[in-house]
C-alpha positions in Angstrom: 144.0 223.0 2.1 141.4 220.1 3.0 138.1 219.5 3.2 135.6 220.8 5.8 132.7 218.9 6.7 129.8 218.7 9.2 129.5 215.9 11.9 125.8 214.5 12.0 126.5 213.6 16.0 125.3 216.7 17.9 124.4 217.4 21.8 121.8 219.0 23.4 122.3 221.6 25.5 118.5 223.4 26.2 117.8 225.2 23.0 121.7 224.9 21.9 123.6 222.4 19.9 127.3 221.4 20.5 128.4 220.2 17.2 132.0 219.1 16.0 133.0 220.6 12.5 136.0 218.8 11.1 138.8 220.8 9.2 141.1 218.6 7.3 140.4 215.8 9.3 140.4 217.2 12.4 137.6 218.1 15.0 136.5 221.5 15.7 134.1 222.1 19.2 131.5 224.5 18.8 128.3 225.2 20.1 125.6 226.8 18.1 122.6 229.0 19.7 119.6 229.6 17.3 118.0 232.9 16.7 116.9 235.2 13.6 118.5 233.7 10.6 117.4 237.3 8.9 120.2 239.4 10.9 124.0 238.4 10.3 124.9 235.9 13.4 127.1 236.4 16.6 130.7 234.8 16.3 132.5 234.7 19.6 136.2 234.6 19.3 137.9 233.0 22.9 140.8 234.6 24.7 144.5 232.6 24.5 143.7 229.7 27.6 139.2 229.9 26.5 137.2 227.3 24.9 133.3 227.1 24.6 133.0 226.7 28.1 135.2 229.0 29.2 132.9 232.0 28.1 130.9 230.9 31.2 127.6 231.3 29.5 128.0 235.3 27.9 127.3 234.1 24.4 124.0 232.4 25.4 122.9 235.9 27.4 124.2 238.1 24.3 122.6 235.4 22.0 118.9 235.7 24.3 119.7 239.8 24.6 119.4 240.5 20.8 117.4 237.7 19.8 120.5 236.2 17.1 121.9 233.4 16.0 125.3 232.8 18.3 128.2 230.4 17.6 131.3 229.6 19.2 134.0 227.7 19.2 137.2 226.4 20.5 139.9 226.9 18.3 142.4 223.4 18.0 144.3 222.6 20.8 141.5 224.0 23.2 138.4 222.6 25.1 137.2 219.6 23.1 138.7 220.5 19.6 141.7 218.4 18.4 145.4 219.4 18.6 146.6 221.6 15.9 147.9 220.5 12.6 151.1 221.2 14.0 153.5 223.8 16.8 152.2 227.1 17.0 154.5 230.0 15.8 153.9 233.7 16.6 152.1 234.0 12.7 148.8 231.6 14.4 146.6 234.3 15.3 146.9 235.7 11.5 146.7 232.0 10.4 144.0 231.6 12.6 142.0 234.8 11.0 143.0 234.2 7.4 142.6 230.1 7.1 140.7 228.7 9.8 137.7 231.1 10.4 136.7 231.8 7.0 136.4 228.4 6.3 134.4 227.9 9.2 131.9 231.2 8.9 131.6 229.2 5.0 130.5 226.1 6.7 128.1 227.4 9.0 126.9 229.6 6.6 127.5 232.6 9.0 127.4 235.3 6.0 129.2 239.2 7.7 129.0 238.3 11.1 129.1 240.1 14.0 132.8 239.3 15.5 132.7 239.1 19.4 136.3 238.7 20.8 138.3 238.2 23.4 141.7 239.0 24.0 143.5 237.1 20.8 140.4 236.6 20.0 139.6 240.1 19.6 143.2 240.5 17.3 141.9 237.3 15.3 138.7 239.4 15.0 140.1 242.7 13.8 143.0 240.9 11.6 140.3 239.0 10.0 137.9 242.3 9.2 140.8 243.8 7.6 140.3 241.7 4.3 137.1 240.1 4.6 133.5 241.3 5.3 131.8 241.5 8.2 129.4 243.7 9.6 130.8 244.5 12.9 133.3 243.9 15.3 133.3 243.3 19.6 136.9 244.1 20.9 137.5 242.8 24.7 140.4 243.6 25.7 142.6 243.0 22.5 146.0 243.1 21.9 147.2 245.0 18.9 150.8 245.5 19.6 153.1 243.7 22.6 153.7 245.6 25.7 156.4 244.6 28.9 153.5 244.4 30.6 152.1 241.8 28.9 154.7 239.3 28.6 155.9 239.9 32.4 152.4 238.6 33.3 152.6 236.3 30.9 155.5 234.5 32.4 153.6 234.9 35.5 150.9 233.1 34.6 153.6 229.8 33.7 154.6 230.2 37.4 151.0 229.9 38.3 150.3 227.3 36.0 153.5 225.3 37.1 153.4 226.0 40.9 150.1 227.3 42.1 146.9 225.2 41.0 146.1 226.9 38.0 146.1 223.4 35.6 144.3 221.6 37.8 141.8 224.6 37.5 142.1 224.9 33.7 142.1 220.8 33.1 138.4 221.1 33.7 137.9 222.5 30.6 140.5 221.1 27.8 140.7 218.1 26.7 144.9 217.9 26.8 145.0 221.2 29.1 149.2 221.0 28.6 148.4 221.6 24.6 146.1 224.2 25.7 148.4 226.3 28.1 151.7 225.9 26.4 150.2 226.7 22.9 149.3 230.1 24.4 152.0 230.9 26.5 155.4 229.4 24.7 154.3 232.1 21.6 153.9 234.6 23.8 157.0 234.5 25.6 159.0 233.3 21.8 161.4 236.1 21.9 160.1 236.7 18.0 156.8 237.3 19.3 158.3 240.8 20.9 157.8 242.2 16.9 154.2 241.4 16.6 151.9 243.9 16.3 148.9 244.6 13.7 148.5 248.2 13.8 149.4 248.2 9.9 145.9 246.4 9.5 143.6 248.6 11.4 143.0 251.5 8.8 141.2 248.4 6.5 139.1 247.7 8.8 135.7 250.1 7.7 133.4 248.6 9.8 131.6 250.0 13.6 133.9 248.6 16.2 133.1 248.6 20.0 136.2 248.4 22.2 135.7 247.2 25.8 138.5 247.0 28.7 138.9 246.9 32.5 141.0 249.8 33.9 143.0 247.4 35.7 144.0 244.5 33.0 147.2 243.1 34.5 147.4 241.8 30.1 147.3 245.5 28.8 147.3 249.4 28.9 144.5 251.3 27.5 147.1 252.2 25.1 146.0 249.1 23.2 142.6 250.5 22.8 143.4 253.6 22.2 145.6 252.5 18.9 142.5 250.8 17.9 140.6 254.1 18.1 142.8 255.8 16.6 143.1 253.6 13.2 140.0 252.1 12.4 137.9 254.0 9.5 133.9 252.8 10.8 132.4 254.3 13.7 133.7 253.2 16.9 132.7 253.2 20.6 134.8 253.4 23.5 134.3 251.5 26.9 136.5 251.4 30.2 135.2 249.1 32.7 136.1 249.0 36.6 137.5 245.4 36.4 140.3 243.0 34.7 140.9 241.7 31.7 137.6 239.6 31.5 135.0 242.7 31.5 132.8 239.7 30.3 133.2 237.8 33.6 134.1 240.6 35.9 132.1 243.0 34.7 129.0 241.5 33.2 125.8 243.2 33.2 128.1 246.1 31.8 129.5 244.3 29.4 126.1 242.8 28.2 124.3 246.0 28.1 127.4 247.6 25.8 127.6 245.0 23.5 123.3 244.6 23.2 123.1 248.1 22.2 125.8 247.9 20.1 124.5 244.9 18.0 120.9 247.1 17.7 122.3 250.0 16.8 125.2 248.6 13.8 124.8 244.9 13.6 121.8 245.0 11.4 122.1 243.3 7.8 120.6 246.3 6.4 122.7 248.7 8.3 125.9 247.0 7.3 128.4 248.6 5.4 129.2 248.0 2.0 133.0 247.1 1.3 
């Protein structure tokens, strides 16, 4: 693969930066909160329609709440980031864990993070703790296997999308919002996508995991959690919110509080496991 590279054109935002990291030639949006370079930094990982923005500030309040570095970013094909390198097949959230991010953490010089995901961004997280290090893992609401459910809300959301407002809603926030949506949703609805599942990869993963979802996520059963649970070899903590599938959004002060403690209690460099 390419090169990876820095742009020296950043933006302000209060005490945070929005840089754009290029990858092969193409641009990367992220957004980069300082805090204690001593303690391995915050990653957040965004759900299948996110971007930077679309977090709607939780990685600044984690970020201010444990007093750490924070980055985030939109993968390509979302919020300001450049279109992929080419179609998205139902492999791109293992390409996504295996290629992309580690040469990202590399460039930013993010050394065992603390993965906080969303959705697929929670699978990216676990797939990519399975074979590199890390010192802990955030799941919200992720998908480690494909359920009816899922798809059939899924195709829901393309009648939405098409029919109902929802890309005039989402345009605010992607550059080419079309890219954005039907990179998500023609995967998921691929009829080959119906065999994915990562299950295989949890009992590698050796690191504390917290697992966080709403009780009433039209994207998922608590089934996906539970497999999660059951698999992963580090100490894990289990949370059911009363809310969606954004616990982040729906559910926030929660949410925050969960994930705070969490980061005190295992997302300490010298409380990291050694792999």
């Amino acid at each position: 693969m390419g090169t990876i590279g820095i742009d020296t054109k950043l933006m302000t935002k209060g005490r945070s930066r929005c840089v754009v990291t290029e990858l092969d030639g193409r641009r990367i949006e992220y957004e980069e909160i300082p805090g204690d370079a001593s303690q391995p930094p915050l990653v957040f990982l965004h759900e299948g329609l996110g971007s930077v923005r679309l977090w709607q500030g939780f990685p600044a309040r984690v970020a201010a709440s444990t007093g750490r570095r924070a980055l985030v970013y939109s993968r390509f094909g979302h919020g300001d980031s450049d279109p992929p390198p080419a179609p998205r097949t139902p492999a791109f959230m293992h390409e996504e864990a295996r290629e992309v991010l580690p040469r990202l953490l590399s460039a930013w010089g993010a050394e065992r993070p603390v993965l906080i995901g969303h959705s697929d961004g929670a699978s990216i997280a676990l797939i990519h703790a399975a074979d590199h290090r890390v010192t802990a893992i955030v799941c919200i609401a992720p998908h480690v296997f494909v359920e009816a459910k899922s798809i059939a809300e899924i195709r829901r959301a393309r009648t939405l999308y098409e029919q109902g407002g929802r890309r005039e809603r989402m345009a605010a926030h992607h550059r080419d919002v079309d890219a954005a949506f039907y990179g998500w949703n023609d995967v998921w609805l691929d009829p080959r996508f119906e065999a994915w599942n990562i299950e295989e990869l949890l009992s590698a993963v050796e690191v504390p995991v917290l697992l966080i979802q709403g009780d009433d996520d039209p994207y998922g059963t608590l089934a996906q959690i539970d497999s999660v649970m059951s698999r992963v070899r580090g100490p894990i903590e289990r949370i059911v919110l009363s809310c969606r599938h954004a616990p982040h959004v729906q559910a926030p002060e929660e949410t925050l509080t969960a994930v705070t403690r969490f980061v005190a209690a295992y997302g300490c460099r010298t409380r990291a496991p050694v792999r």
